[in-house]
N, C-alpha and C positions, 0 to 999 in steps of 0.2 A: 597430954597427948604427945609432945614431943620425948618425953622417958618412951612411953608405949613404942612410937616410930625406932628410938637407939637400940633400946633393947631387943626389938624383933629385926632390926640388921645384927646386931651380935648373935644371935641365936642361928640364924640362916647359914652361915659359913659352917657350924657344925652341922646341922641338919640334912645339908648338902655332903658333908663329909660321912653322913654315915647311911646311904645309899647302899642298900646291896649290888655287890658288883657279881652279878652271874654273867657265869662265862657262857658267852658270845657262839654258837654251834654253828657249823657252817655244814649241809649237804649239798652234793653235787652229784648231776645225772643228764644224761644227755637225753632227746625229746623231740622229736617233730614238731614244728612250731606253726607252720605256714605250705603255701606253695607256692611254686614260680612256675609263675602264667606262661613261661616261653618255653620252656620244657615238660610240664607238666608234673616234675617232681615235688616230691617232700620235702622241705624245707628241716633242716635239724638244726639244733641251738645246744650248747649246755648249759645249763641251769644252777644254781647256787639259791639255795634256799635258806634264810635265817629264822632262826627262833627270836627274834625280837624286831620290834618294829622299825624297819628302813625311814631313818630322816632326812640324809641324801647321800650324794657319794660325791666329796668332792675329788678326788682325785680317782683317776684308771690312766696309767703310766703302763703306754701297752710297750711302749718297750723294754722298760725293767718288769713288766709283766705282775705291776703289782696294781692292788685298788684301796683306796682308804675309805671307808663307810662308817658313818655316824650313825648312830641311833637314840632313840627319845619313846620311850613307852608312853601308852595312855594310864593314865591313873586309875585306881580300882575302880572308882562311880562312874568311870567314861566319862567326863564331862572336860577333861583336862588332859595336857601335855605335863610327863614330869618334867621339872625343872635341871637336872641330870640325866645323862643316856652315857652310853661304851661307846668309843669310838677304836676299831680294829683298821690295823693292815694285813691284806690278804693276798696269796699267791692267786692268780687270775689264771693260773695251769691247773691246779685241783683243790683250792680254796681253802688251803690250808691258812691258818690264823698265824700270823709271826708275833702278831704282839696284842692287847687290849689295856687298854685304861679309859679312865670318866673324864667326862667333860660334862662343863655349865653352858648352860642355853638362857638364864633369865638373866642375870647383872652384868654377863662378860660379853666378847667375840672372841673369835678364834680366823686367824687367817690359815689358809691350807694350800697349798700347791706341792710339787713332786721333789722342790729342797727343804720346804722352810715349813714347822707348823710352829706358830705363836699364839698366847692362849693369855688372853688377859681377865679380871672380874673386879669387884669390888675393891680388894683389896691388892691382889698383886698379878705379875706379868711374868710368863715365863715361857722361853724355849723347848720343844719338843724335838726331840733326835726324831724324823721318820725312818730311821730304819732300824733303831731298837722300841721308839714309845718311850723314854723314856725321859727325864727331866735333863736340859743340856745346862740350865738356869733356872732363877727363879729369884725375883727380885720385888721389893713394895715399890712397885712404880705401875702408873698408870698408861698404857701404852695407846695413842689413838690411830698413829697414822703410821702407812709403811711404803716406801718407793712404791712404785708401779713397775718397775723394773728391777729383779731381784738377782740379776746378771751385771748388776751394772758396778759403778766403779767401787773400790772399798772406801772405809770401811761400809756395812751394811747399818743402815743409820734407819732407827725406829722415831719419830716424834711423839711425846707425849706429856706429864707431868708430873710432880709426885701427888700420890694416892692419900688424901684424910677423909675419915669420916664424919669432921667436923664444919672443915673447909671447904671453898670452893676451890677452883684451881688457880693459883696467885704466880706459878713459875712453871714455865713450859722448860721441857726439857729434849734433849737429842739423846738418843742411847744406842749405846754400839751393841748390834743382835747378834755379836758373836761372843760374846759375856755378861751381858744387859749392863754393862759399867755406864757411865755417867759421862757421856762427852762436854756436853755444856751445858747452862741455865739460863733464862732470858725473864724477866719480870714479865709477868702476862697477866693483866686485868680485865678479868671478867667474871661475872655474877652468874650467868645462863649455860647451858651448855655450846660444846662445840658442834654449830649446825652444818656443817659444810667444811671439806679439806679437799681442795684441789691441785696437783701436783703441776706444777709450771711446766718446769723441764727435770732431767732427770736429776737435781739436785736442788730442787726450790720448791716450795710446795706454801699454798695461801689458806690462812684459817681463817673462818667467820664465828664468831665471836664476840658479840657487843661492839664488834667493828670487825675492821679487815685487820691480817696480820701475817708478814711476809715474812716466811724464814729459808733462809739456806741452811738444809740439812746436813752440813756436816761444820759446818760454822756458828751455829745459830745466830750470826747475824741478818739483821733486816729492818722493818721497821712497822710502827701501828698508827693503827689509824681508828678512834673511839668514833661510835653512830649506835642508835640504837636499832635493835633488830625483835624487840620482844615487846608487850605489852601485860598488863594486868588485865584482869576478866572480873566480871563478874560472878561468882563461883557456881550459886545456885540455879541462876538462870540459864549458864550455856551448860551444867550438866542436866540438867531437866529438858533440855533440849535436843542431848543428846542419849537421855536413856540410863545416864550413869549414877550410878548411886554415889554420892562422895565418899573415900574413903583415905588413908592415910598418905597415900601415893599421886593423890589428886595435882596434876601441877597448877603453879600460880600464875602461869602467862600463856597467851598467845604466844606461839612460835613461829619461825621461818618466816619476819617480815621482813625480807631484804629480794635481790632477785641474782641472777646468774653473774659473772665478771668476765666482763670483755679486755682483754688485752692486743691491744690496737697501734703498733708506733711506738711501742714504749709507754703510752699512755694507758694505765686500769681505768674503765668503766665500773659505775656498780650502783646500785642502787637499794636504800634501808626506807625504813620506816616512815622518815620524817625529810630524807632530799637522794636527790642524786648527784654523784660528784665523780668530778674527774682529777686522778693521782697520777702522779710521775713513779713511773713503777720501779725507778732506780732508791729513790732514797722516801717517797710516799709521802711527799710534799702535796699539796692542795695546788691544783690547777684552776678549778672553779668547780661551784655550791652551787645546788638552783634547790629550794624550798620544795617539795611536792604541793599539794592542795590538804588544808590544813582538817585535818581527822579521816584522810581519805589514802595513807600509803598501808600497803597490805604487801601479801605475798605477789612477786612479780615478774618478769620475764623484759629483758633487754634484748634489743637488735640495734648492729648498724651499720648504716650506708657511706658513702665517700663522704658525707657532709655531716650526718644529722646521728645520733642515737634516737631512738625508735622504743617507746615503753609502753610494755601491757601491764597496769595495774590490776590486777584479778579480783580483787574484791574479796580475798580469804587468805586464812590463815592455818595453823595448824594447830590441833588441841588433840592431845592424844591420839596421833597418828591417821586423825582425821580433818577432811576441810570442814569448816567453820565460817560462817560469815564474818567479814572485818573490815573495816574503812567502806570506800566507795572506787567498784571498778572505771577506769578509766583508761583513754588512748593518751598516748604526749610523745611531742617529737623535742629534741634538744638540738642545737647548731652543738656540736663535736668541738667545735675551737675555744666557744667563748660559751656553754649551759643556757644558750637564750632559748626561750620557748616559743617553737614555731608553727606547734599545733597543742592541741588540750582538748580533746574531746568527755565527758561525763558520758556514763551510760546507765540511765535510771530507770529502766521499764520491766517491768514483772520478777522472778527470779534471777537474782545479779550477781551473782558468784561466776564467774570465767573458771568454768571446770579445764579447757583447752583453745587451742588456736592455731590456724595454720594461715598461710599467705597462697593467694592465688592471681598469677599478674596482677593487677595495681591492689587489690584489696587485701584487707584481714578477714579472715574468716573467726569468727567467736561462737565456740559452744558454749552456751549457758544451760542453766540447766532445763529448762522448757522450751526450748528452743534453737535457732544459730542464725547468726545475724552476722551479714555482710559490710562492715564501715569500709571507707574511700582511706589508702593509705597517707596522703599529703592531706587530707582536709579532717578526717574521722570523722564524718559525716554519715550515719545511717543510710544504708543506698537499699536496703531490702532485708527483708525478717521472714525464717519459714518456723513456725509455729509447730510442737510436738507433744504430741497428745501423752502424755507423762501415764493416765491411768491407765493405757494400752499397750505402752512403749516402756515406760519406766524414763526415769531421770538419767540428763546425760550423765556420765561418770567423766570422761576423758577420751581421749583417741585412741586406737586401738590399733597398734603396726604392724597387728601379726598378720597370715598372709593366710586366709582362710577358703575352701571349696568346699563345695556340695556334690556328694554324687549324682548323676541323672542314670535312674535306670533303667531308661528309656534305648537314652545313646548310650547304656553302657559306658560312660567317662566320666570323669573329674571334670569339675568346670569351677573357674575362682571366684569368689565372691565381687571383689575387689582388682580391676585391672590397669584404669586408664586416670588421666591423671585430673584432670577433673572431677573425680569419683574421691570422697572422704568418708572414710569408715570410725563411727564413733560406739563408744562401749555405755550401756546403761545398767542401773540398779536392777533390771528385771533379767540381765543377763540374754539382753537381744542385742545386736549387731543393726546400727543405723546406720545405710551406706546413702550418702546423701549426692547425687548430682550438682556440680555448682552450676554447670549451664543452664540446663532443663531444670534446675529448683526441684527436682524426684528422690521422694527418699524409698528404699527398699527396707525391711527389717525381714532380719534372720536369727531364729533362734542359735545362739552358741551349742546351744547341745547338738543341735545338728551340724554342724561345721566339722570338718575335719580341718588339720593346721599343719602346717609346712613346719618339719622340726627341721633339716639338713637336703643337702644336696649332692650327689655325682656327676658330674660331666651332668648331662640332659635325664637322669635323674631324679625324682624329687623325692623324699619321706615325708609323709604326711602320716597323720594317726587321729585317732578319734576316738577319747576312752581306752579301751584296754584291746584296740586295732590297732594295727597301721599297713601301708602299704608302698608300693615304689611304684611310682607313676612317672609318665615322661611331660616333654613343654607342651604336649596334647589331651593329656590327661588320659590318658589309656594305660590300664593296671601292667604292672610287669610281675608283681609279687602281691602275696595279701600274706600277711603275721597275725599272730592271735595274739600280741604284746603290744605295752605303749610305745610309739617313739619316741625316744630320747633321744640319740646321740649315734654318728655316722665316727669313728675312727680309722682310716684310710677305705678298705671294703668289708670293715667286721661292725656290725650293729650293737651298740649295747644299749639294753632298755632296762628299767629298774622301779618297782611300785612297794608299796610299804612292808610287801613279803621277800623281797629279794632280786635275783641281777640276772638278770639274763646275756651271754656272749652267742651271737650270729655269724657266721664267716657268708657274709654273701658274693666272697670276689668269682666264683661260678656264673652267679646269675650277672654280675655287673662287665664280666666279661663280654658278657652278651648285649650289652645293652642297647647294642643298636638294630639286631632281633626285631623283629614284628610278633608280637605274643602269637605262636603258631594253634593255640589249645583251645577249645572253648571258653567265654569265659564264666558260664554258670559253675557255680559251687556245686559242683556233684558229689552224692555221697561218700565220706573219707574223705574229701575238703576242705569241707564248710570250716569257716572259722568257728562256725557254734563248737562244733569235736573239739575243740581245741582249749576255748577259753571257758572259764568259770565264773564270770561276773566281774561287773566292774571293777579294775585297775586289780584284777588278781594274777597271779603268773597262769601261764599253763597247765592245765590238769589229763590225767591220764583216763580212759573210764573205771582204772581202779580205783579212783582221787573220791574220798567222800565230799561230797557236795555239801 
């Protein structure tokens, strides 16, 4: 098995490399898109159209005027994404292509913004010029992490490690991104992957790693601190439970048993597997240990007050990018000075996985998943339970922050789903919206499909979209515009939207000029209107009535 496993990573690097690379076609055409409600005009857009399928656009640099687009075909059976696609830079004046080359989607990432493109995979890491495409470097290094700030002091410092296919990673490394050369080396022990990199300040950055591990990026000094964060499974039984067929790529642990890091005073907060501990964030000294409850730490979530750290044990874990059941969810408070335990609440009744949670004056709010239950946050004491009918509603998933309305076409307006602050909006497996009252115990469910969803904003007002719609509405909900495209993205007053056919550019500073206008027009969709003339079906661009359907 394990020849089978080396052999098909050696084969994949050519396999990948021998990709046809057809060139990337880009048409442009200008188009009426929509109208605005306050003048009763036609909306026009220009359009860019691709012969290959849109993956996303990370960058549109509207003032060099340029846009960077990735793409990722479906496989001939449709059942699949290839594991290679083109990624081009394009004039966003008439879409002309300055450059194309491949990029990998399955074993690497690639970071993007309007100076830096960095492209790391299996085996090596390398630098992209954005404004020729083409190689600046290219080094056997493994690159993981990169500032948050790509403006900030020199040199520009990559962390990561060197790259075997035999090994795990035994020596973390710093590398300068303006040659990928070798700053420094730091022994680094770890078995699992790197679950987490947090960047302190603009030159410190924290890895999670079979512990914690503090480095200054341009020093690689710092220091570690060993915990475990991973568990072994079962194999047969949690992929039988999850559907999965075992296969060569099967992993052999639980993952993500640790929770978020609190740096507080100088003092790191953080909490693993088996305790939670508080470190001196200067040199990662041990301030104090406290034990968790014994077979019961999992994935977790820390808070904390002037006195106390505050921990939600969730009850799950990660197993192929899925939650999992693991240990046993539970409340606990810690005194912050000395790890004494001044609350510990168990929570063991019907479905016990903490999919979410939020705080509402004194209490925790817990989504489980057939349910949410209210505990007391000083005592963890169960204070009230509202019970959710799972085969009507579906299973809770997690919280949901997006900002969603329904139209009434009644009154003619947008009205939000979710407004006041009492009101908790949670997302389920059946892809309903459970917006649950904490005072009144009322829950509402709304399907998603029917939501429209707040992508940006101007002054007073808002984009919202719905599928392959969207519209400008004001703090009252009253349309100012309707589009026959997704919303995506507001750049000063030019709209760009973008679906797996290609990019749309809107100039609405016209209408937004106006924006403080009373929509003077009707506002039915009269014929030569309607969004229907406009759009051809779900998340497609614009079509003409010459457009074959």
């Amino acid at each position: 098995m394990r020849r089978h496993i080396i052999l098909w990573l050696l084969l994949v690097p050519v396999g990948l490399c021998g990709q046809k690379n057809t060139p990337v076609t880009v048409t442009c055409e200008n188009r009426f898109v929509g109208r605005d409600c306050v003048s009763g005009d036609s909306i026009p857009a220009v359009l860019y159209r691709f012969n290959r399928r849109v993956e996303r656009i990370p960058v549109l640099d509207t003032v060099a005027g340029r846009a960077i687009v990735q793409f990722r075909d479906i496989t001939k059976n449709g059942k699949y994404l290839e594991p290679v696609g083109p990624m081009i830079s394009m004039e966003l004046s008439d879409g002309a292509v300055l450059w194309q080359r491949d990029i990998g989607y399955i074993f690497g990432h690639t970071w993007i913004d309007e100076e830096l493109i960095v492209e790391t995979d299996l085996q090596k890491s390398r630098r992209i010029d954005p404004e020729t495409g083409t190689d600046l470097w290219e080094k056997k290094i493994r690159l993981y992490a990169l500032p948050d700030d790509w403006s900030g002091a020199e040199p520009k410092v990559g962390l990561g490690y060197a790259q075997s296919m035999w090994t795990t990673g035994k020596e973390a490394r710093g590398f300068d991104l303006a040659d990928g050369s070798t700053l420094w080396k730091r022994p680094l022990n770890f078995r699992h992957r790197w679950s987490v990199c947090t960047m302190v300040n603009d030159s410190v950055v924290l890895v999670q790693a079979d512990g914690l591990h503090l480095f200054n990026l341009y020093t690689g000094q710092g220091w570690d601190y060993e915990a475990k964060m991973n568990a072994p499974y079962d194999r047969r039984s949690v992929l039988k439970a999850l559907g999965v067929v075992p296969g060569v790529f099967s992993m052999d642990v639980f993952n993500g048993l640790a929770s978020n890091v609190i740096l507080s005073d100088s003092v790191l907060y953080w909490a693993s597997r088996e305790e939670i501990v508080a470190l001196d964030s200067t040199d990662g000294h041990l301030l104090w240990k406290t034990r968790l409850p014994e077979k019961a730490g999992s994935r977790s979530n820390i808070f904390e007050t002037d006195t106390s750290i505050f921990l939600i044990n969730r009850g799950v874990a990660l197993f192929q990018n899925q939650y999992v059941e693991y240990g046993r969810p539970f409340l606990a408070a810690y005194e912050k000075a000395t790890g004494r335990i001044t609350m510990q609440q168990t929570i063991v009744q019907g479905q016990c996985m903490i999919m979410d949670y939020a705080f509402h004056e004194s209490n925790v709010l817990l989504a489980l998943q057939d349910r949410i239950a209210v505990h007391d946050l000083h005592t963890g004491e169960l204070q009230r339970e509202t019970q959710i009918d799972t085969a009507v509603v579906g299973r809770i998933l997690r919280e949901d922050n997006e900002r969603y309305c329904l139209y009434d076409s009644v009154k003619d307006r947008f009205e939000f789903v979710s407004g006041g602050l009492d009101d908790w909006t949670l997302r389920t497996d059946k892809d309903n919206l459970l917006r649950w009252n904490v005072l009144r115990d009322e829950a509402r469910v709304v399907p998603v499909d029917s939501c429209w969803v707040q992508r940006d904003r101007y002054d007073n007002l808002l984009l919202v979209g719905l599928g392959d719609k969207s519209c400008l509405i004001d703090d009252n909900g009253c349309r100012y515009a309707e589009l026959a495209l997704p919303a995506t993205r507001l750049r000063g007053t030019t709209m760009y939207s973008y679906t797996e056919e290609g990019l749309a550019k809107v100039d609405l500073k016209p209408l937004l000029d106006r924006r403080y206008e009373r929509p003077a027009v009707p506002q039915e969709r009269a014929a030569g209107t309607a969004l229907a003339l406009y759009g051809r079906g779900r998340g497609a661009l614009c079509a003409s009535p010459n457009d074959k359907m």
